[in-house]
C-alpha positions in Angstrom: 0.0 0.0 0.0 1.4 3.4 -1.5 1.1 6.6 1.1 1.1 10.2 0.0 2.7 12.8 2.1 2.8 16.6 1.4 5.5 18.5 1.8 4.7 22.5 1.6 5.8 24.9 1.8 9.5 23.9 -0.1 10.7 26.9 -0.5 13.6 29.1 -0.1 13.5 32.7 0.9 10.0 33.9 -1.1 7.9 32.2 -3.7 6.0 28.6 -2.7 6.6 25.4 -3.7 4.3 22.3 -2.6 5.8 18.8 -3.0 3.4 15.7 -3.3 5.4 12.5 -2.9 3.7 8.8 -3.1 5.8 6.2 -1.4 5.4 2.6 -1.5 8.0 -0.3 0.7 10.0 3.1 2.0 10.6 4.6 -1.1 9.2 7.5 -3.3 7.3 5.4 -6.6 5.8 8.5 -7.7 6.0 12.6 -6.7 4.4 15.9 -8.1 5.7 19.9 -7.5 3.2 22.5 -7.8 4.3 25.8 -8.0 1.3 27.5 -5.3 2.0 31.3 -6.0 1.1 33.5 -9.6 3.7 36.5 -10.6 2.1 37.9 -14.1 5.1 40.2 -14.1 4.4 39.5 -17.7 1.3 41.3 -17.4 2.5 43.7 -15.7 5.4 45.2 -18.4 2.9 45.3 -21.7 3.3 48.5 -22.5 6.0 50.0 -20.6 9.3 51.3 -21.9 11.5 48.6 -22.8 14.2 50.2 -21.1 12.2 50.4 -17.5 12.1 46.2 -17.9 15.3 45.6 -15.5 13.6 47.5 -12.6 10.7 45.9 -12.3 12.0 41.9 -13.6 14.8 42.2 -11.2 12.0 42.4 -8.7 10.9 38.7 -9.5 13.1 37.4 -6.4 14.9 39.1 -3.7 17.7 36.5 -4.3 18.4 36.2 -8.0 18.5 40.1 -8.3 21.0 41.2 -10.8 21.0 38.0 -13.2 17.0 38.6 -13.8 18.3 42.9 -14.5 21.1 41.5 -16.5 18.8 38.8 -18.8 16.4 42.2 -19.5 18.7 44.4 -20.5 20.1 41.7 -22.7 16.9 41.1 -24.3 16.1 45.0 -25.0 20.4 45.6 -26.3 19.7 42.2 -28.7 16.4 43.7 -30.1 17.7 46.7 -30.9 21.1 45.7 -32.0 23.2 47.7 -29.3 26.5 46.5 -28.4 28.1 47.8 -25.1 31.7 48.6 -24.3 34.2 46.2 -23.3 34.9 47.4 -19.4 30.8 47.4 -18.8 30.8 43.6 -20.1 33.8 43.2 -17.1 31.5 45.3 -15.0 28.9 42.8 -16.1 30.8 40.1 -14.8 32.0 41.2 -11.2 28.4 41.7 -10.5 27.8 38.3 -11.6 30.3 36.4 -10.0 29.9 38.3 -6.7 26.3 37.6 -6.9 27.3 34.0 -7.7 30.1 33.3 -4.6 27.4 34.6 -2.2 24.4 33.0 -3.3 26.4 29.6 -3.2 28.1 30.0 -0.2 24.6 31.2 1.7 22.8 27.9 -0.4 25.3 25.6 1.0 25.6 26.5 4.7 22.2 28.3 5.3 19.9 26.6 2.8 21.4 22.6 2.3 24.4 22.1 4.8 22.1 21.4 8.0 20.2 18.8 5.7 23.3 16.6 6.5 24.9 18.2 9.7 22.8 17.5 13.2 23.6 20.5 15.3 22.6 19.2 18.2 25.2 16.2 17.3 27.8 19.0 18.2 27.3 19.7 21.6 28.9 16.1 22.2 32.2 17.4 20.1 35.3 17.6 21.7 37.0 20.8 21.1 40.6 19.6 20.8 39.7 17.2 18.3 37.3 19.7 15.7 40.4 21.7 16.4 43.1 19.0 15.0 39.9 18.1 11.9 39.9 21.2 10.8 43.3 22.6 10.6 44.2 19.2 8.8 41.6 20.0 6.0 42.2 23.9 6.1 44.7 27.0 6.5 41.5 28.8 8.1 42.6 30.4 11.2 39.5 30.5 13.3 40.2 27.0 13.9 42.0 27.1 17.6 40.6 24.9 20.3 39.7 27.5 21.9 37.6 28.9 19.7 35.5 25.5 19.0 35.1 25.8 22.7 33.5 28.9 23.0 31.1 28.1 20.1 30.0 24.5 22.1 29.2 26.4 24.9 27.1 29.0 23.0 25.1 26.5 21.9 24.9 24.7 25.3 23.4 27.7 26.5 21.0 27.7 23.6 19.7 24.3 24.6 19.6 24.8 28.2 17.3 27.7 27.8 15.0 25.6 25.6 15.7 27.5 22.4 18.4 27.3 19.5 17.5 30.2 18.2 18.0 30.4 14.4 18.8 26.4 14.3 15.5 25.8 16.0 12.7 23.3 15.0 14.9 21.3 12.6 15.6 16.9 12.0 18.0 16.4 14.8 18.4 13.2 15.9 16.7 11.9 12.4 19.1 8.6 11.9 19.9 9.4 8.4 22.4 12.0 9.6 25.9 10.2 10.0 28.5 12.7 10.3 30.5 12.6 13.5 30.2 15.2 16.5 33.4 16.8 15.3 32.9 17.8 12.2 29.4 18.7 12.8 31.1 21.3 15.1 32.8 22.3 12.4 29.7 22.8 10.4 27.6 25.1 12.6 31.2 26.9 13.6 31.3 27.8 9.9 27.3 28.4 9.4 27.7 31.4 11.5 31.1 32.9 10.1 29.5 32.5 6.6 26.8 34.6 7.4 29.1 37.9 8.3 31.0 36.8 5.4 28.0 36.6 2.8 27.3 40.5 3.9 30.6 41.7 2.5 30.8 40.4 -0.9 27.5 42.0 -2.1 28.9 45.1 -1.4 30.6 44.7 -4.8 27.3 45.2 -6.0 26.3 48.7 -4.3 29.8 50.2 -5.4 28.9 49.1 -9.3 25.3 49.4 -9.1 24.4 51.3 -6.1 22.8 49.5 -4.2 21.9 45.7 -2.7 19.7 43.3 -3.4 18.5 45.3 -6.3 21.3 46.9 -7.8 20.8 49.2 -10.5 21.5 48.5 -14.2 21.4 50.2 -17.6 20.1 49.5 -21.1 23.6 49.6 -23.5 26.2 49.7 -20.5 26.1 50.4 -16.6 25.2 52.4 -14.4 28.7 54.1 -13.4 31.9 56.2 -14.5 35.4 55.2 -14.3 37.9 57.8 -13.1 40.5 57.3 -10.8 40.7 60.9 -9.3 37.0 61.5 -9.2 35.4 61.5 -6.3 31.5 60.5 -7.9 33.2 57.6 -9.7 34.8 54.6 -9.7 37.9 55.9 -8.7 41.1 54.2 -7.2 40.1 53.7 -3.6 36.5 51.9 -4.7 39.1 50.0 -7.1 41.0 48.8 -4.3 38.1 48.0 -1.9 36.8 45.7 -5.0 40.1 43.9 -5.1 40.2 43.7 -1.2 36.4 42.2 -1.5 37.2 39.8 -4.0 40.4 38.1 -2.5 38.6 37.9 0.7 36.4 35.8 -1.1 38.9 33.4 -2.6 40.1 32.6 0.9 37.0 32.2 2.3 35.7 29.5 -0.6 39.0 27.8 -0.8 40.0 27.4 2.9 36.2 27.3 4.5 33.7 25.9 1.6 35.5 23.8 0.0 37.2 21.8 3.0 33.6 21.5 4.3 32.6 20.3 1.4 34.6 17.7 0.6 34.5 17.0 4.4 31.1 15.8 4.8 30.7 14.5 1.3 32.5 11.7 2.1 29.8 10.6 4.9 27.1 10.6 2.0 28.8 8.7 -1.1 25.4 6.9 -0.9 23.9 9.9 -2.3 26.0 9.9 -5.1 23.1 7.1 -6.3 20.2 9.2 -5.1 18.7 12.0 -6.6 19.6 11.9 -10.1 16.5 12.5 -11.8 16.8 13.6 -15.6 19.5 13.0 -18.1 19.5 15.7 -20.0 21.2 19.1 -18.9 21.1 22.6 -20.3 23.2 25.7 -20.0 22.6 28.9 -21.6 26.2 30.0 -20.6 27.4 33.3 -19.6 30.6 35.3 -18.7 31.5 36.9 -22.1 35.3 37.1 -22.7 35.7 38.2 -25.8 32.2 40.6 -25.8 28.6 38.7 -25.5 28.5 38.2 -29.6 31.6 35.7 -29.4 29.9 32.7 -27.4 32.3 30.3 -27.7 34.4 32.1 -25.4 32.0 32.3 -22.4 33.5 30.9 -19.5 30.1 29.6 -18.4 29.8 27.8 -22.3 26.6 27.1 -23.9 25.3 24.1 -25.0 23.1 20.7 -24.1 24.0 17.2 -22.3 21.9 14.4 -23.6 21.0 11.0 -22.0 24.4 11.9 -19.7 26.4 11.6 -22.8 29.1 13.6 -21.9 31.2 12.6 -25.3 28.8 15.3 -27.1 27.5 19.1 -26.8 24.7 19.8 -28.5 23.8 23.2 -29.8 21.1 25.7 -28.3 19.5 28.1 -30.5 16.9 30.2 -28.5 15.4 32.2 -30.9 14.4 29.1 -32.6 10.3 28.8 -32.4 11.2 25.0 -32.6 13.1 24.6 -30.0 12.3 26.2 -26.4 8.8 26.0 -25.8 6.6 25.9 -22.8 3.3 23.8 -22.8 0.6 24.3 -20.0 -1.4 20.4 -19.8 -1.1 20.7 -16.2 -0.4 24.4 -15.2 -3.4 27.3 -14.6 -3.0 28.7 -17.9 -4.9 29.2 -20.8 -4.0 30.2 -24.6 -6.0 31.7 -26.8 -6.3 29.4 -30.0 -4.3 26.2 -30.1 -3.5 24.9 -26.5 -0.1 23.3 -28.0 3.2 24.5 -26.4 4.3 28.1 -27.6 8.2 30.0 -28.0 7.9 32.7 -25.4 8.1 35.3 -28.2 4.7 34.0 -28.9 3.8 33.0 -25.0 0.8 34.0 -23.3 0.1 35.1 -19.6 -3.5 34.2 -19.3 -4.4 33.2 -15.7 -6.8 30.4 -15.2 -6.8 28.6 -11.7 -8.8 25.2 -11.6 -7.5 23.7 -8.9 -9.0 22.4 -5.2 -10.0 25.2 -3.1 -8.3 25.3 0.1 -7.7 23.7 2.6 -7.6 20.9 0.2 -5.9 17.3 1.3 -4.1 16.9 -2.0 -3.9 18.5 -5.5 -5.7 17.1 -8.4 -2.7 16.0 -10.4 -4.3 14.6 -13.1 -5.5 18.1 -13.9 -3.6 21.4 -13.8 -2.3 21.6 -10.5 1.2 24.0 -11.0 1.5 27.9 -11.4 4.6 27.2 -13.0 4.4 26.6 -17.3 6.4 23.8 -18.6 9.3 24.3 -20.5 10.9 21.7 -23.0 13.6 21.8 -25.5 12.6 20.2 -28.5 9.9 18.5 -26.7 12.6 17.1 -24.1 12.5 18.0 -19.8 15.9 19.7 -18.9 17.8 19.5 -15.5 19.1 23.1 -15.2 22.1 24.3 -12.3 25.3 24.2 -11.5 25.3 20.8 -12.6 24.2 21.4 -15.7 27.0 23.9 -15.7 29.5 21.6 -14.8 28.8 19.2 -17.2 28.8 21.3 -20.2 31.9 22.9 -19.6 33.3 19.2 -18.7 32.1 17.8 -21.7 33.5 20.4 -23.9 37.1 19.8 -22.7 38.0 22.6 -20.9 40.5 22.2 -18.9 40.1 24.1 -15.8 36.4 22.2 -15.7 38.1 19.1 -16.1 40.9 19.4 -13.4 38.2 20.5 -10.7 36.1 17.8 -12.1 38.8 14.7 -11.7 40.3 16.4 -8.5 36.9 15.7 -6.5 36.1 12.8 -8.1 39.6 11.3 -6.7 39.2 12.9 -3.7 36.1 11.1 -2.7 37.0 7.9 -5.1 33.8 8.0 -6.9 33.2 7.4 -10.4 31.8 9.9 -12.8 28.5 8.5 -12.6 28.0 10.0 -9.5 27.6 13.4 -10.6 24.0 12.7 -11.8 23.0 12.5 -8.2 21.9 14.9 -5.2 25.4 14.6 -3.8 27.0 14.9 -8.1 24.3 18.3 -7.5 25.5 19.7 -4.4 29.3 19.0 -5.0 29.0 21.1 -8.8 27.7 24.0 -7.3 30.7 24.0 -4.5 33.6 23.7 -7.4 31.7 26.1 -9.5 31.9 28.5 -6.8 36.1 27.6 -7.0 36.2 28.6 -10.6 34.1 31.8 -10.3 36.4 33.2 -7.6 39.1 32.8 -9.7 37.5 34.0 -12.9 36.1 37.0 -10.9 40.5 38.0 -10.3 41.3 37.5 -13.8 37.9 40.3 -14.8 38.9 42.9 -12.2 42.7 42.3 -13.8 41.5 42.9 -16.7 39.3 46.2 -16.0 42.5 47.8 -14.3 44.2 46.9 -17.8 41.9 48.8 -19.5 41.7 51.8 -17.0 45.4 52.0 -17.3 45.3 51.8 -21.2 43.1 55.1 -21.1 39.8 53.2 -21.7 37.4 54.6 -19.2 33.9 53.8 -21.5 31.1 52.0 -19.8 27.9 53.1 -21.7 27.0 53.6 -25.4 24.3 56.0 -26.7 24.1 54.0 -29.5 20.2 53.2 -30.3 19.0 54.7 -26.7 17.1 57.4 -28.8 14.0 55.9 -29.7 13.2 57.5 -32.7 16.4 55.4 -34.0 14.5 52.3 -33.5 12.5 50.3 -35.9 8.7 50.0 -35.7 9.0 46.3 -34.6 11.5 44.5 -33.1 11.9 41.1 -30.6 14.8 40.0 -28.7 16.1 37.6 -25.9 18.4 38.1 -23.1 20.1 34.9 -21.8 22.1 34.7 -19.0 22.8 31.5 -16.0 21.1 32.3 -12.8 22.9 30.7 -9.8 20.0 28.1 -10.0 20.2 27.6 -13.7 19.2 29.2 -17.4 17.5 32.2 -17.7 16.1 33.9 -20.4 14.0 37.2 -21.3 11.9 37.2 -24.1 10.9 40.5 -25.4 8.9 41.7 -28.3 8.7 45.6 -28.6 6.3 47.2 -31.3 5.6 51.2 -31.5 8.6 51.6 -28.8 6.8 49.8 -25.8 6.9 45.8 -24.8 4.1 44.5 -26.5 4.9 41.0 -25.2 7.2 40.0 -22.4 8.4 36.5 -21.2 10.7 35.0 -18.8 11.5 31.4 -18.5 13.4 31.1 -15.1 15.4 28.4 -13.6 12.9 27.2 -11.7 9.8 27.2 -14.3 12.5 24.1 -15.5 13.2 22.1 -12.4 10.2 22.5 -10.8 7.9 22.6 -13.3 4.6 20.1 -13.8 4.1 17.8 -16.6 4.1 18.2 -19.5 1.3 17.2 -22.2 3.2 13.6 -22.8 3.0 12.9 -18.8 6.9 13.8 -18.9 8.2 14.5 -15.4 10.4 18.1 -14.8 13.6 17.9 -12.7 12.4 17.8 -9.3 9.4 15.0 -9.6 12.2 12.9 -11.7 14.8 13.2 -9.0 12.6 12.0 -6.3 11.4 8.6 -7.8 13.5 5.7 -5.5 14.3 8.2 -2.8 14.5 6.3 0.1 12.8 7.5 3.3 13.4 6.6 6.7 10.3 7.9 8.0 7.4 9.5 5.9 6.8 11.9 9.2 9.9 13.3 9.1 11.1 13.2 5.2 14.5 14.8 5.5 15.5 12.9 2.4 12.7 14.5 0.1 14.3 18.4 1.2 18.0 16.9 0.4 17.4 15.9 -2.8 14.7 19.0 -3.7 17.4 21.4 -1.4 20.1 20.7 -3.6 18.6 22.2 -7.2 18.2 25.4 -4.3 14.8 25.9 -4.8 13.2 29.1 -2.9 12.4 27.9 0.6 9.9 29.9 2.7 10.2 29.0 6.7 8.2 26.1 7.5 7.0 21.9 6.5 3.4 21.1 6.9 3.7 17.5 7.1 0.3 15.2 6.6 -0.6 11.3 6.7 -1.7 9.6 4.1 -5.7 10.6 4.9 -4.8 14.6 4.7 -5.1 14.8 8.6 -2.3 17.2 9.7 0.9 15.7 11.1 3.0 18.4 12.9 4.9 21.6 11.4 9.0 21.8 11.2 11.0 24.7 10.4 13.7 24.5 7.4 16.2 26.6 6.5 
């Protein structure tokens, strides 16, 4: 006999997710994510300035702020055929990979780490020996005994007075944590240092764009002037507080993250057979080099992974009708005409709930039951992520993917297969997060080389008058969220948006079926997850944790009858 638990909320910091998973001899046979909030920020734009998009798309999620800015003004500079200047791409990019360490770093210790670290488990750590762990795995110098000390008592004093404060409410105790005391220690020691870090990196962001989490940004450039001397610019000391920012940031990911990382991984190499869902993976790719027109020099590269066939990249085109398309069989959608699966060029935002009113036991899957569309390439669901990432840039032999790639597979003595897993999942978006911070060195290098060679340009005028621009014109801005591809659609007629789209990471992963009863990322990756005990699923949030879904603050947990089980908080 098969019993259905509900998971939801599953989210991360805003938007809801609802998870419905059927398990059968202690293990998920069957699982459906529903999407339980409607944006229409569609609806909103028709008829705006093009140029106003950013502001109000980069308002979609407090989280992934400056990739959905960056996507629109991509789509309105490829419509219109405006190219920008070299040091406002590198601009471009520091935003990007700051926005990228941070979001990573917060995901793994705020958001996924306690998943598989017991905090409780650490008030039984001895001091001395987290001490001796950690500076064998790390240069990191908040590693004295001392210091591990002080930390197990703060959190003595937490339990004593019947709180834990922010680690409250959680799965301690569940047996499927098996990490020992000591390096759980080690964990919550570096949960709390990574969330004073987190606060300075952004700052990259409010001295190129103003402001955080919403930076500003700029149709044909950025927002800002380069001049050493000038005190309204980007001048020499903001220069030097960048570089300051940044290098804090490589120590921090190589001598905290990673360590950790590859510290508990090896506690989990079960998980390395969990999880893995889909296999087929999609990157848009990102990180110009060479100026956004020359793709094959994106350090993020573009292309497709299919049936894990990682011998062959397949070429994206997203501007071809054929290709990305998103059908609504089970979301709250209607389209006027032909229900069949549209190009966002030609996508329509028309609202049309049909499901249970609540409070409802359980959604009527065989019906529409998701706000989120469906998305397919060439008819086929997509995994998108650092994975995906990861395995686009491994398959097309570069090297630098290739060394991080082999290092951590030898370090934990696991095949290849197991990066199509939750753990494959997790561990991709940690040695990601390595090859940003370096690439983010090498695009401040190269802005200072530019400075020094007399080019100060970080805005063209070119098209921004809009009598220059034709009566009709569509473009798409694509960029790689931290949580996967994203793409703007825009179609401008008589200088305003007549039709807006955006496809988003997580309209992909965690998206309903489609119209051929194909499963997105997140129901796929669930199907043999094992759980320990269906009151308590800890194993359904690794697994949906590690795409980094958004998480709001609390489980509703329900038996198989609908009757309400107990509330947890996640994090």
């Amino acid at each position: 006999m098969s019993k259905r638990i509900v998971v939801d909320p599953v989210t991360r910091i805003e938007g809801h997710l609802r998870v419905e998973a059927e398990i059968k001899d202690g293990k998920i046979v069957d699982a459906f994510s529903s999407g339980t909030m409607v944006r229409g920020m569609e609806i909103i734009l028709k008829g705006r300035d093009p140029r106003d998009a950013w502001a109000f798309t980069e308002r979609v999620c407090g989280v992934c702020t400056t990739v959905h800015a960056l996507a629109s003004v991509r789509s309105v500079e490829n419509a219109l055929d405006i190219v920008i200047p070299p040091n406002a791409e590198l601009i471009r990019n520091l935003m990007f990979c700051a926005q990228y360490m941070q979001d990573h770093v917060v995901h793994f210790y705020h958001l996924h780490a306690l998943d598989w670290v017991d905090v409780v488990s650490a008030l039984s750590a001895d001091p001395a020996k987290t001490s001796q762990l950690a500076q064998s795995i790390s240069k990191w110098p908040k590693s004295s005994p001392g210091y591990f000390s002080d930390l197990k008592k703060r959190l003595t004093k937490f339990v004593e007075g019947g709180q834990l404060g922010i680690f409250a409410n959680g799965y301690w105790g569940h047996k499927a944590y098996k990490l020992p005391a000591e390096v759980n220690l080690i964990g919550v020691a570096h949960y709390l240092e990574a969330l004073e870090w987190q606060k300075e990196i952004v700052k990259i962001h409010t001295i190129f764009g103003g402001k955080n989490p919403h930076p500003n940004y700029l149709v044909g450039g950025v927002p800002c002037s380069l001049n050493i001397n000038e005190n309204n610019a980007i001048n020499s000391e903001r220069l030097a507080y960048v570089a300051e920012l940044l290098k804090g940031a490589v120590q921090f990911i190589e001598q905290v993250y990673i360590p950790d990382l590859m510290a508990i991984a090896p506690f989990y190499l079960d998980w390395g057979g969990i999880g893995g869902g889909l296999t087929n993976y999609l990157s848009y790719g990102d990180l110009p080099t060479n100026g956004y027109a020359d793709v094959d020099n994106f350090k993020f590269p573009r292309g497709i992974i299919m049936g894990r066939d990682l011998s062959k990249v397949v070429p994206v085109d997203a501007t071809d009708p054929e290709q990305i398309q998103e059908c609504i069989a089970h979301s709250y959608y209607t389209y006027d005409g032909s229900p069949d699966p549209k190009h966002p060029w030609d996508g329509q935002t028309n609202l049309n709930y049909t499901g249970p009113k609540p409070p409802y036991d359980y959604l009527n899957t065989d019906q529409q039951y998701s706000w989120l569309k469906t998305p397919r390439w060439k008819g086929n669901a997509m995994e998108v992520g650092p994975l995906s990432r990861m395995l686009v840039g491994y398959a097309s032999g570069r090297e630098e993917y290739k060394e991080v790639v082999h290092w951590a597979l030898k370090t934990l003595n696991v095949p290849v297969d197991a990066l199509f897993s939750t753990l494959g999942r997790t561990a991709a978006r940690g040695l990601e997060t390595k090859l940003i911070a370096g690439w983010s060195m090498e695009f401040f290098n190269s802005l200072l080389a530019n400075i020094k060679n007399g080019d100060d340009r970080t805005f063209t005028k070119d098209r921004w008058d809009p009598s220059t621009w034709p009566a009709n014109a569509k473009g798409v801005g694509l960029t790689e969220a931290p949580r996967g591809a994203l793409a703007h659609w825009i179609v401008i007629k008589d200088k305003l948006i007549d039709n807006y789209q955006l496809v988003v990471p997580s309209t992909w992963n965690a998206s309903p079926r489609d119209g051929k009863g194909q499963r997105s990322a997140y129901e796929e990756s669930l199907i043999g997850t094992p759980i320990a005990d269906p009151e308590n699923p800890l194993e359904i949030l690794r697994t949906i944790h590690s795409f980094d879904p958004c998480i709001a603050c609390a489980v509703h947990l329900y038996d198989e009858k609908g009757s309400y089980v107990h509330q947890i908080q996640t994090f």
